[in-house]
N, C-alpha and C positions, 0 to 999 in steps of 0.2 A: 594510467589511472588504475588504481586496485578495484578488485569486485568486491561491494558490499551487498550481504542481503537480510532484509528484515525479513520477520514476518510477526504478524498481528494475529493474537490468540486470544481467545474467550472461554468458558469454561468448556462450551460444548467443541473445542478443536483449534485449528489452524482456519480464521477468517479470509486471511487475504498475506500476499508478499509482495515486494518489491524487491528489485535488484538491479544495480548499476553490471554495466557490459564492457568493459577495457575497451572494446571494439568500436569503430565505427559505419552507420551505412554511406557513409561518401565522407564531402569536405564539409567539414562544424556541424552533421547529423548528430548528435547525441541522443543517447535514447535509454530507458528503464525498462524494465519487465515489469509487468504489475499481472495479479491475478487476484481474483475475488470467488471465493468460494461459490460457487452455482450462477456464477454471471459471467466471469470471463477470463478466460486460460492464456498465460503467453502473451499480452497487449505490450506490444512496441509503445512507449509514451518520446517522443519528442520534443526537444525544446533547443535554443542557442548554445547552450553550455549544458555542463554535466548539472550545475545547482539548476537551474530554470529545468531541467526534465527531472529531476528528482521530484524538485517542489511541484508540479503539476502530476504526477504518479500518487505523492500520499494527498492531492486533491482529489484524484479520482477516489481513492481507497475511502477516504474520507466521506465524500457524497453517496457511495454504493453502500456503506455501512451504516450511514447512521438512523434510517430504521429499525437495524439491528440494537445499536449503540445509545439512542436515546426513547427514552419511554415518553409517552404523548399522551397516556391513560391518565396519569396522577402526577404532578409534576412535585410535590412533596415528597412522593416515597423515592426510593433511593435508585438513583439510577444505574443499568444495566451494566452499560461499559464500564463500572467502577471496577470490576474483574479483568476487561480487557487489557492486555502488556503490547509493550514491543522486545521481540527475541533477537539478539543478531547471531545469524546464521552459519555454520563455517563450510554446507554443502553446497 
């Protein structure tokens, strides 16, 4: 499996990444790196396969940001994550 890695950016920086690992920790461990800006460095995500640990990593990313990502003040005005992208990475 080749390494992919995203990362998720906002105006103010680099939010959060993900990255698949060639590697594995034993027999069908599959796992991602996820990191989220001020909450968690380096997080192994596990799953059966490479797609079910991926798909649970941008869950995490997902749930950790959308305080960030969705406004709850005004739900007319325009919301926040309309600036956030996904970058793919080649470090």
């Amino acid at each position: 499996m080749k390494q992919v890695k995203l990362r998720i950016v906002s105006d103010d920086g680099v939010e959060a990444t993900i990255s698949t690992d060639p590697s594995q920790d034993g027999a069908e461990d599959y796992y991602v790196i996820v990191s989220v800006d001020g909450l968690i460095k380096d997080q192994k995500i596990y799953g059966i396969d490479p797609v079910q640990s991926f798909a649970l990593g941008l869950t995490l990313i997902e749930d950790l940001t959308t305080g960030k990502r969705i406004c709850d003040d005004d739900q007319a005005s325009a919301t926040p994550s309309a600036s956030w992208r996904i970058e793919v990475t080649e470090d």
